[in-house]
C-alpha positions as CSV (number, residue, x, y, z in Angstrom):
1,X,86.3,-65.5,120.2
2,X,83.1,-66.5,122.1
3,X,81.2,-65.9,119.2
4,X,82.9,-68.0,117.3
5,X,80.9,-71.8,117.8
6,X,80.8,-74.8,115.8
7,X,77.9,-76.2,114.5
8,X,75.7,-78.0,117.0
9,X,74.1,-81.0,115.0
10,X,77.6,-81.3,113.6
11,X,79.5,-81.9,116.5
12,X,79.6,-85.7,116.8
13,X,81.1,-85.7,113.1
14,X,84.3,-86.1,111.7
15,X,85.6,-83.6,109.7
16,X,85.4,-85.1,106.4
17,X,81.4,-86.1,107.3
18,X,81.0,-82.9,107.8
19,X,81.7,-82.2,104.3
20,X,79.7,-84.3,103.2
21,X,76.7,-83.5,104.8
22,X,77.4,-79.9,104.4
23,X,77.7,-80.6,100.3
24,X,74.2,-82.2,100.8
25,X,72.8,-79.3,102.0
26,X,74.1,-76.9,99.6
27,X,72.4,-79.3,97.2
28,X,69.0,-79.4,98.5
29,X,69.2,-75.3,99.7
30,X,70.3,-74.1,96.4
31,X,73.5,-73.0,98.2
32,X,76.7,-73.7,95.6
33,X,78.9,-76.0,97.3
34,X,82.8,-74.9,97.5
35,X,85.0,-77.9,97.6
36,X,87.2,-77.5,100.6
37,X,90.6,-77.2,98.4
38,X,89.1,-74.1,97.2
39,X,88.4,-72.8,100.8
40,X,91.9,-73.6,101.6
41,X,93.5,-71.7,99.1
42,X,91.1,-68.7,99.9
43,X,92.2,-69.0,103.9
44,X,96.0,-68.9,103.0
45,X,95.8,-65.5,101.4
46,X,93.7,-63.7,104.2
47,X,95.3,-61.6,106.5
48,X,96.2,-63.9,109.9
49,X,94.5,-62.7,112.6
50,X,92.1,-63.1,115.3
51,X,89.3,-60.7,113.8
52,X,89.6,-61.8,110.0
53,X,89.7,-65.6,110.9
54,X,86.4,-65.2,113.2
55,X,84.6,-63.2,110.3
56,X,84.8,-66.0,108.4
57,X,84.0,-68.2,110.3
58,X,80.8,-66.3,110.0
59,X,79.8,-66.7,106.1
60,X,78.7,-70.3,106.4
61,X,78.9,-74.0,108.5
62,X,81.9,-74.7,105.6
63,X,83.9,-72.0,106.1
64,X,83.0,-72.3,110.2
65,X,84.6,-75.8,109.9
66,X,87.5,-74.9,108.5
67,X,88.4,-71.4,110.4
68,X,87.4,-73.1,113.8
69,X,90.5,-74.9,114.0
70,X,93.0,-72.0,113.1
71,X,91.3,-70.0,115.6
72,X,91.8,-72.2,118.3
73,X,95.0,-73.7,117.6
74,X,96.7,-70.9,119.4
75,X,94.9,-68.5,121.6
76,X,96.0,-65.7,123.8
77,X,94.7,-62.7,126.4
78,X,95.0,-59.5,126.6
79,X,92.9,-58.7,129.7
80,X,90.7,-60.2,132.2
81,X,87.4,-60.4,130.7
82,X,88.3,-62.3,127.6
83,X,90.0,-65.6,129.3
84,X,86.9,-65.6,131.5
85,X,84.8,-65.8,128.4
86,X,87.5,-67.8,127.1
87,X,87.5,-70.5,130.0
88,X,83.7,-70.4,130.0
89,X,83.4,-71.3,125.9
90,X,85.8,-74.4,126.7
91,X,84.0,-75.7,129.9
92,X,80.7,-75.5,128.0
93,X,82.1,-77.2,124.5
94,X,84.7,-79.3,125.3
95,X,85.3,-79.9,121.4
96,X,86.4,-76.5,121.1
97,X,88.9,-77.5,123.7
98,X,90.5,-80.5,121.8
99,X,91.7,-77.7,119.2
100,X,93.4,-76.1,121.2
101,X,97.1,-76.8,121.3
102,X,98.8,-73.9,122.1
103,X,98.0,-71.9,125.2
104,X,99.6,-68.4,125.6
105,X,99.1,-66.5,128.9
106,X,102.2,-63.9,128.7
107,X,99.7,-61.5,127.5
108,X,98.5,-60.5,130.5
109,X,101.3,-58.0,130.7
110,X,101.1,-54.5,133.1
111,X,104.9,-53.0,131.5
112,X,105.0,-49.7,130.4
113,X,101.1,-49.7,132.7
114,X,100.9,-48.2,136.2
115,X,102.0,-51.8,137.6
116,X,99.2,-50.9,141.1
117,X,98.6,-53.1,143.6
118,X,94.4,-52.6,142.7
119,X,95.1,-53.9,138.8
120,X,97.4,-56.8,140.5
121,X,94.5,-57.7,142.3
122,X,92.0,-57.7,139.3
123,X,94.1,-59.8,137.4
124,X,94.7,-62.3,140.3
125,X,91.3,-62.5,141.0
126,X,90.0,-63.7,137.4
127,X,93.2,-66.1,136.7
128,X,93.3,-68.7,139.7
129,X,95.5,-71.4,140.2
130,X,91.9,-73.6,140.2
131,X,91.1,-72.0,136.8
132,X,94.2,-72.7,135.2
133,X,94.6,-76.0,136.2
134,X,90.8,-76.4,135.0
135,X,91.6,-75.2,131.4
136,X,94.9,-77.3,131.5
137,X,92.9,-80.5,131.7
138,X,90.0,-79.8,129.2
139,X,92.7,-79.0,126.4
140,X,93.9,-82.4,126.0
141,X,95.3,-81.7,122.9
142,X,97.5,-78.7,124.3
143,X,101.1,-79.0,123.1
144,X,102.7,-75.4,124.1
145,X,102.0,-73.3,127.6
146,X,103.4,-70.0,127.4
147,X,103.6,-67.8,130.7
148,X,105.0,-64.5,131.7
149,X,105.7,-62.6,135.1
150,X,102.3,-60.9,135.3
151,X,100.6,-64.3,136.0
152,X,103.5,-65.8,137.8
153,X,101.2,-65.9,141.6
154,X,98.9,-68.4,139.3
155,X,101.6,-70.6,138.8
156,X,101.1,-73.0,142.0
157,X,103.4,-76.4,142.4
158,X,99.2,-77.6,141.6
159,X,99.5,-75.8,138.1
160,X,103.0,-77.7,137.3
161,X,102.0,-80.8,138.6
162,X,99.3,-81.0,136.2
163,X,101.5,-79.8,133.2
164,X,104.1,-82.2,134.2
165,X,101.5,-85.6,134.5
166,X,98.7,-84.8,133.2
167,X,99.7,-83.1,130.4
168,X,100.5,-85.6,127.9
169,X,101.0,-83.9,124.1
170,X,103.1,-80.9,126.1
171,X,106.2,-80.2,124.0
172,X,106.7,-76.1,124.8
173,X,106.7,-75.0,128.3
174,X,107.7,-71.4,127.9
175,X,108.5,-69.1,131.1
176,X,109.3,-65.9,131.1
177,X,110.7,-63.3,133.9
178,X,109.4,-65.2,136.3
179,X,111.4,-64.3,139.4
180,X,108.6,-64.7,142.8
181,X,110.0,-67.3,145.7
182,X,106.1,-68.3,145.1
183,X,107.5,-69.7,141.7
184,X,111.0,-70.9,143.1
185,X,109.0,-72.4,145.8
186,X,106.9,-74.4,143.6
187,X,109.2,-75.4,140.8
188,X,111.6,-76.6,143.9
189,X,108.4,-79.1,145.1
190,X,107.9,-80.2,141.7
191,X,112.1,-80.9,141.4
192,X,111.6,-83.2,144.7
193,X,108.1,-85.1,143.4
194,X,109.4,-86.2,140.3
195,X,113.3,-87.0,142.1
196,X,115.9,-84.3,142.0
197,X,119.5,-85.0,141.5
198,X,121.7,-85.5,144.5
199,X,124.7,-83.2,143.8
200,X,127.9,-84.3,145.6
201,X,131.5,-82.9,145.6
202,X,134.6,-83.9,146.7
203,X,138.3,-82.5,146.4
204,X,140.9,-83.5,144.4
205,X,144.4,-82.4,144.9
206,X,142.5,-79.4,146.2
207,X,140.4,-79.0,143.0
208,X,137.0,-79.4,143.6
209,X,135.2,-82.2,141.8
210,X,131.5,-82.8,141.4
211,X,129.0,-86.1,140.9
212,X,125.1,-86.3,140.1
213,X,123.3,-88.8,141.1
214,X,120.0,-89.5,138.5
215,X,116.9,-91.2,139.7
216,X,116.5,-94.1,137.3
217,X,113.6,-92.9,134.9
218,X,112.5,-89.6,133.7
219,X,109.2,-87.6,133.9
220,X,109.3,-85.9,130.9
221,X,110.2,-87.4,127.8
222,X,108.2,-85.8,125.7
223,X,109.3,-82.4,126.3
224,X,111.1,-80.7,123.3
225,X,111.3,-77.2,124.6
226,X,112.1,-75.8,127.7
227,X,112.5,-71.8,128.3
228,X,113.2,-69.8,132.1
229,X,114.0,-67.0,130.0
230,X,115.1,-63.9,132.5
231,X,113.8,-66.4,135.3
232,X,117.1,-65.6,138.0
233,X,115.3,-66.8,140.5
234,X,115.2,-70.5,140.1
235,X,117.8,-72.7,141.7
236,X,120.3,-74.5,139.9
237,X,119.8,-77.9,141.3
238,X,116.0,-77.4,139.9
239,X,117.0,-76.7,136.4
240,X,119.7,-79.7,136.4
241,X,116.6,-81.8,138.0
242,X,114.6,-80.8,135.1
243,X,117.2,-81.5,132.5
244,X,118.1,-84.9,133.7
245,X,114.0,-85.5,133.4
246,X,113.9,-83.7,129.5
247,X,116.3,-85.8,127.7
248,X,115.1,-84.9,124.3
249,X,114.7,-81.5,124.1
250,X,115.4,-79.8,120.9
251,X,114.9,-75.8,122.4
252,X,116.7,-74.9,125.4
253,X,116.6,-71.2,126.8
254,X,118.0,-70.3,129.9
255,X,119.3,-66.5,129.0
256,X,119.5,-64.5,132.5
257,X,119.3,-67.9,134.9
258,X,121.2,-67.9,138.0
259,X,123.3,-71.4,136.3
260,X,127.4,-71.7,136.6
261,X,129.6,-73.8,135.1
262,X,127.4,-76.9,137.4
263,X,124.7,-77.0,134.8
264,X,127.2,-77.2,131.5
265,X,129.4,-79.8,132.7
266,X,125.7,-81.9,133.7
267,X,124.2,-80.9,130.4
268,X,127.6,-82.0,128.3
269,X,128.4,-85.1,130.3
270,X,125.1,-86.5,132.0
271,X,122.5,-86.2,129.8
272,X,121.4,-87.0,126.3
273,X,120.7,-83.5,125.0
274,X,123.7,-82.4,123.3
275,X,122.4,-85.2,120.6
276,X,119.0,-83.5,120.3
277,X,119.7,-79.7,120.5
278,X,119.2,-77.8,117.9
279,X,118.5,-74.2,119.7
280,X,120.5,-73.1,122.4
281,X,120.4,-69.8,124.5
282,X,122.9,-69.0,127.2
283,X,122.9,-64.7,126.7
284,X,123.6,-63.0,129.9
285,X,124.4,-66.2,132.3
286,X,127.1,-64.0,134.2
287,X,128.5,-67.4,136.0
288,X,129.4,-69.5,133.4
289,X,133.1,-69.7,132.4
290,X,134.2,-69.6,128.2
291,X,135.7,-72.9,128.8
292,X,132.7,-74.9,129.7
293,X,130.7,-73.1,127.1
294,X,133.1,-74.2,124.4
295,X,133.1,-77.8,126.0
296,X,129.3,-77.9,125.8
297,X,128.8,-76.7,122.1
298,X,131.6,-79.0,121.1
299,X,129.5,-81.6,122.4
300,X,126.3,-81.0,120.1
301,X,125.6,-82.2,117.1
302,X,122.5,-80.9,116.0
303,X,122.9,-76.5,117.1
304,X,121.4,-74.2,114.0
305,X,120.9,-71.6,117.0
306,X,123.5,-70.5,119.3
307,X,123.5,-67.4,121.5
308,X,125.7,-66.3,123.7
309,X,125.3,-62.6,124.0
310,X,126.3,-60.7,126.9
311,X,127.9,-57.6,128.0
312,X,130.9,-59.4,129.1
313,X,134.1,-57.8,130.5
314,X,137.7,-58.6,129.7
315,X,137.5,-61.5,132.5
316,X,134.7,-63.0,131.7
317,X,134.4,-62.8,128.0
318,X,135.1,-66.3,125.6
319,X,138.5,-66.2,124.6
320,X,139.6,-66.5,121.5
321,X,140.8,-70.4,121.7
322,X,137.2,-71.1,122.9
323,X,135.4,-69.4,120.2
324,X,137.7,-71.5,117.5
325,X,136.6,-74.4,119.3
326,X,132.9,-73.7,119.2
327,X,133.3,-72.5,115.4
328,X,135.0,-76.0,114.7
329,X,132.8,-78.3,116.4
330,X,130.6,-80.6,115.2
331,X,127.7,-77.8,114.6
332,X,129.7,-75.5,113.2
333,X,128.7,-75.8,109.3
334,X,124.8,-76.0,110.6
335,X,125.1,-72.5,112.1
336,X,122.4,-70.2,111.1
337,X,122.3,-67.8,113.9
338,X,125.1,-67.2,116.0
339,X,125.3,-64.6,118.4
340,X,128.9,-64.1,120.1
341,X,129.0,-60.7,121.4
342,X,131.0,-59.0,123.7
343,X,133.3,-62.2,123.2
344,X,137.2,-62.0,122.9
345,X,136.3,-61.6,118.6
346,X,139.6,-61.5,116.4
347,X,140.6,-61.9,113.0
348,X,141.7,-65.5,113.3
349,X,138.1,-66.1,114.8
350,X,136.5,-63.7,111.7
351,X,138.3,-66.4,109.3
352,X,136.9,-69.5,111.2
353,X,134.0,-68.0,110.6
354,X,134.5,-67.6,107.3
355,X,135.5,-71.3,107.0
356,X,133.3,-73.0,108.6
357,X,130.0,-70.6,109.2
358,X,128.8,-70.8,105.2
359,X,124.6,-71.5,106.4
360,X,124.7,-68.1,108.6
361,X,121.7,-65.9,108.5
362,X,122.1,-64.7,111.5
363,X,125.7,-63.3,113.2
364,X,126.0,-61.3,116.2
365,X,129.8,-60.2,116.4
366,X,129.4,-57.0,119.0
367,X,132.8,-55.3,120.3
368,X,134.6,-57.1,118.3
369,X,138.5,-56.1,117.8
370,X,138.5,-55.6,114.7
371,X,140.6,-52.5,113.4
372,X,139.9,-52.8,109.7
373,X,137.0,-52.1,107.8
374,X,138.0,-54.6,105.0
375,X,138.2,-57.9,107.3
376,X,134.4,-57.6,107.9
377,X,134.1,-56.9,103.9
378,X,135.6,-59.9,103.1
379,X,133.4,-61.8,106.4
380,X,130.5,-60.9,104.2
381,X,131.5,-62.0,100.4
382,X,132.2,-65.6,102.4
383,X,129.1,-65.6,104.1
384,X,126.3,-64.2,100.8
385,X,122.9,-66.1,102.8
386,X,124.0,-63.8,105.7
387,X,120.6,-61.3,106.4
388,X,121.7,-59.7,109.2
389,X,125.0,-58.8,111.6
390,X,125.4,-56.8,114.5
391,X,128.4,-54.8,114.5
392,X,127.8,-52.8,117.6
393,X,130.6,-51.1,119.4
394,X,133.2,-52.8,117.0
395,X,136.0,-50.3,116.3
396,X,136.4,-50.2,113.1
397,X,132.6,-48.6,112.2
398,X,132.7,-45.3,111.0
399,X,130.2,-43.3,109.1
400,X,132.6,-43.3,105.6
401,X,133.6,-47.1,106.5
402,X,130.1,-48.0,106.8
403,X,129.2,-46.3,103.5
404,X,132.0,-48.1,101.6
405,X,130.4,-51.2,103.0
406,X,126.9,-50.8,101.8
407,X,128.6,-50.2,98.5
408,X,130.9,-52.9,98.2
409,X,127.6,-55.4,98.5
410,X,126.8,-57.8,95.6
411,X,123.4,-56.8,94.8
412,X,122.4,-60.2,95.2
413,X,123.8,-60.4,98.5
414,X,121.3,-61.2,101.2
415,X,121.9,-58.7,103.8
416,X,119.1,-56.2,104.9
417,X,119.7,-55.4,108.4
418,X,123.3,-53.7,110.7
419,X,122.7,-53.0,114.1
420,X,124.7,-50.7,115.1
421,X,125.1,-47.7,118.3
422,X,122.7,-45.2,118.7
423,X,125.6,-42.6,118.5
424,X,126.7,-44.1,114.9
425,X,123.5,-44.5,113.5
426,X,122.8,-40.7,114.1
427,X,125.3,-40.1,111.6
428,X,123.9,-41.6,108.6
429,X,122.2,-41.0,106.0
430,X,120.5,-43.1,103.4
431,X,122.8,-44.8,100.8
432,X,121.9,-46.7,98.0
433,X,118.4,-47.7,99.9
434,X,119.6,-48.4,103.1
435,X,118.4,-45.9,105.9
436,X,118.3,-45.7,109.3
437,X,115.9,-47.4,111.9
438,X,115.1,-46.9,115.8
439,X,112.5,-47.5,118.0
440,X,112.0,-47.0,121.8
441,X,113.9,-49.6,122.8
442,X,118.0,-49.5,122.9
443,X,118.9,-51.4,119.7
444,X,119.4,-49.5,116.6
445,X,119.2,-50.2,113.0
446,X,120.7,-49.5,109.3
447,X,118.5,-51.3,107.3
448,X,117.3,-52.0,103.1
449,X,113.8,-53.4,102.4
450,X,112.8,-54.2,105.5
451,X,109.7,-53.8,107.2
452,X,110.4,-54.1,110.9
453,X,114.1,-54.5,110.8
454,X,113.8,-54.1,114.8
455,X,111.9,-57.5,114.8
456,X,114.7,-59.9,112.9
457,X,116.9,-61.1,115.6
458,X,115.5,-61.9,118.8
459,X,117.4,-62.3,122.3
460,X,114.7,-65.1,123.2
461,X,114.0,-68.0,121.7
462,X,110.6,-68.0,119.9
463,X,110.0,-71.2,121.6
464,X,106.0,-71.5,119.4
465,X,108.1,-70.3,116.1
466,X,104.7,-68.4,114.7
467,X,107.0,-65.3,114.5
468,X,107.8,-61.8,115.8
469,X,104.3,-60.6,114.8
470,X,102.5,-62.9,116.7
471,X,104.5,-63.0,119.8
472,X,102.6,-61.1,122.8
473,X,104.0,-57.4,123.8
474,X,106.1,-58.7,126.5
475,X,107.5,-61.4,124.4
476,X,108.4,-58.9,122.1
477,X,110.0,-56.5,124.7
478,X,112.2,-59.9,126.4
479,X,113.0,-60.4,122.4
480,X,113.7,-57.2,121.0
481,X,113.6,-54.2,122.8
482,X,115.9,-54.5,126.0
C-alpha cells in the first residue's frame, strides 16, 4: 500500500481536472488517452484485491486516479509493520486520508497463533491508543471502524471519545469479542460523558416494574450500525445508554452480550429503533425471555434480518405462540434471513412460515420437531427464492429422507446449501450434484454449485456488507466457523 501515491502536481485538483489535464498530456506525449468510462469498465472485471488494484495503479497517472480511491476506501492489517507504514503514508498525505472511509483493525488476529505474552507486546507496542486516535482524526471522511479482541488494550475511553465527537460521517462501529474490564471500563466512562440512563424499579403487587430516565438529546444520531458481537463483558445499562443515544440505527448486533429482558422492553418501548431496524442479531443472549423477544420483533417494521440462534433448552427456548407472533408481525413478509434455531419449531409454525415468509433466502430451523420428511418438502415448494436452510438436529433427517428431498426439487428451485450434523452428513453421498462439504470448523454442509457453501450464512452481522471474502480471518471465524 505505501507504494501506492497519488500524483503530486495533481493533488490540489479535482477529479474531473484531473482528467483533463491528464487528456492534455496524452495529447502532447503521444500517449492515447482512455476516456475514463473505458477505465471503469476495465476496473469492474479485474479481480478485487489489494495486490491487482495497486498494480494498476501503476500503469499510468489515469489509471492511479481512479484505483487510488478503491484502494483506500477500505483498508485493513494483517501485522504490525504494515499499519505503521500505513499510519505514516496518511500523516504525510493527508489526501490519501480523506479516501478513506472504512477502517478495519480486526485483522490483527493471534487465534489459531501461539497467543504469547512477547507477540502481545509487539502488537501493543506498534498500535497505541495515541496512534489510533491520530489516524481517527486525519480520516475525516471515515464512515466504518471495525475492531476485534486482539487490539481491544488500544481501545481507551480517549479512542471512543474521539469516535463518538469527533467522528462525524461514522455510521459502522463494529466490535468484536471484546471482553477486557480495560474495555468495560472505558465504554462505562463514555456511557456517563454523553448521559447514561437512570434505571429505576419499583414493585407492583409484588411484580417488579422498571422506568428509564433519558437525558434530553442524543450523541449519536448519525450512527446506523452498532455491533458488541461476543462482547459479554459490557454492562447492560451501557448498551441501553448507547441505544437511547443511536436512535436510527438500521444494524443492530448484540449476539453473546450479557443483556436480559431490561434491554428489549427499553429498545421496544423507549426508543425509536424498532421504526429503523432492518438487521437484528440476538443469537446466544442466554437471559432474554421468548416473550420479550416476540414483543420486540412485533414492534419493527422494517427487519429483512432476524437471528435468534441459540442452543436453547426446553426452558428457555421461544415457544411456539411466540414464534407465530414474530412470523405474523409487521416484518414478517420482508423476511429474508431468519434464523430460529433450537426454538420450540412445530408444524403450525412450518405453515406460518409458509404463509407469511414468501422473500426468505435465508432459514435457520435447527431441532425442529418435525417428524415428517414431507412437511419440510412442502416448506420448500412455498418458499422457491429460498438458497439455504439449516436442518440440523431436526428428527426427521435421514440419509434416504434427505435423498428423496434433493429429488423432489424443481430444478428451478433456488436452493444450494443444507447444513446438517456432522454424523448425517458422513452418510451421504453425492446425488443429483449435490455433495457433501466440511471444513475445520463445526458446521457441516450438503451443498450444489456452490463455491464456499461454508461462507453463505453468517452468525454475525457483516456490519461493512463487502462480503464473506473480504471479511478479516477472525470475522470469518465469529461468522462461520464456531
Amino acid at each position: 500500500m505505501p507504494g501506492v501515491v497519488l500524483p503530486a502536481h495533481q493533488h490540489h485538483l479535482p477529479l474531473v481536472q484531473q482528467q483533463i489535464v491528464s487528456k492534455s498530456h496524452s495529447k502532447n506525449g503521444n500517449i492515447p488517452y482512455v476516456p475514463p468510462e473505458i477505465i471503469r469498465i476495465i476496473l469492474n472485471l479485474l479481480k478485487d484485491d489489494k495486490k491487482t488494484l495497486a498494480a494498476c495503479s501503476l500503469v499510468n497517472h489515469t489509471f492511479n486516479l481512479h484505483v487510488t480511491p478503491i484502494l483506500y476506501h477500505s483498508v485493513s492489517f494483517s501485522y504490525p509493520f504494515n499499519f505503521t507504514s500505513f499510519a505514516n503514508s496518511i500523516i504525510d498525505e493527508s489526501q490519501r486520508s480523506q479516501l478513506i472511509h472504512h477502517l478495519d483493525l480486526s485483522s490483527f488476529s493471534t487465534f489459531g497463533l501461539q497467543k504469547s505474552k512477547k507477540n502481545m507486546a509487539t502488537i501493543e507496542k506498534f498500535v497505541t491508543p495515541n496512534l489510533i486516535i491520530q489516524i481517527l482524526r486525519y480520516c475525516t471522511m471515515l464512515e466504518s471502524f471495525s475492531i476485534s479482541e486482539s487490539l481491544e488494550s488500544a481501545i481507551t475511553l480517549e479512542v471512543l471519545q474521539v469516535l463518538a465527537f469527533e467522528c462525524k460521517n461514522i455510521k459502522t462501529i463494529d466490535f468484536c469479542g471484546l471482553s477486557s474490564k480495560q474495555f468495560n471500563s472505558a465504554l462505562t466512562s463514555l456511557t456517563e460523558i454523553i448521559g447514561h440512563v437512570k434505571i429505576s424499579c419499583y414493585y407492583e403487587n409484588g411484580i417488579p416494574t422498571y422506568s428509564f430516565q433519558k437525558v434530553n438529546y442524543v450523541a449519536l444520531p448519525h450512527l446506523k450500525r452498532l455491533s458488541f458481537h461476543e462482547c459479554p463483558i459490557i454492562s447492560e445499562t451501557s448498551i441501553i445508554t448507547l441505544l437511547a443515544h443511536s436512535p436510527n440505527l438500521t444494524h443492530l448486533d448484540l449476539g453473546g452480550c450479557s443483556i436480559s429482558d431490561l434491554t428489549l422492553d427499553f429498545l421496544a418501548t423507549e426508543t425509536n429503533i424498532p421504526q429503523t431496524l432492518t438487521h437484528l442479531l440476538l443469537a446466544k443472549c442466554k437471559n432474554i425471555s421468548s416473550e420479550n423477544i416476540a414483543a420486540l420483533v412485533n414492534e419493527c417494521k422494517q427487519l429483512e434480518v432476524l437471528n435468534l440462534y441459540g442452543d436453547r433448552d426446553i426452558a428457555t427456548a421461544i415457544s411456539e405462540y411466540d414464534l407465530i407472533t414474530i412470523l405474523t408481525s409487521p416484518s414478517a413478509k420482508k423476511f429474508k434471513n431468519l434464523d430460529i434455531g433450537s426454538s420450540h419449531i412445530t408444524l403450525n409454525v412450518l405453515h406460518t412460515i409458509q404463509e407469511n415468509c414468501l422473500a426468505l433466502q435465508h432459514l435457520g430451523i435447527s431441532k425442529a420437531c418435525i417428524r415428517s420428511i414431507t412437511y419440510i418438502d412442502n416448506l420448500l415448494k412455498a418458499t422457491p427464492n429460498l438458497e439455504y436452510i439449516d436442518l440440523t438436529g431436526v428428527s426427521c433427517m435421514t440419509p434416504l429422507n434427505i435423498a428423496s428431498l434433493v429429488n423432489n426439487l424443481q430444478k428451478d428451485h433456488s436452493l444450494h446449501v443444507i447444513e446438517m450434523s456432522e454424523s448425517l452428513v458422513n452418510k451421504l453421498d453425492t446425488i443429483n450434484g449435490w455433495k457433501t462439504s466440511k471444513n475445520y470448523s463445526r458446521r457441516c454442509y450438503y451443498a450444489k454449485q456452490t463455491h464456499r457453501p461454508d461462507r453463505v450464512h453468517p452468525r454475525k452481522l457483516d456490519m461493512a456488507e463487502y462480503g464473506s471474502e473480504s471479511m478479516s480471518k477472525i470475522f470469518q471465524y465469529y461468522s462461520f466457523d464456531r
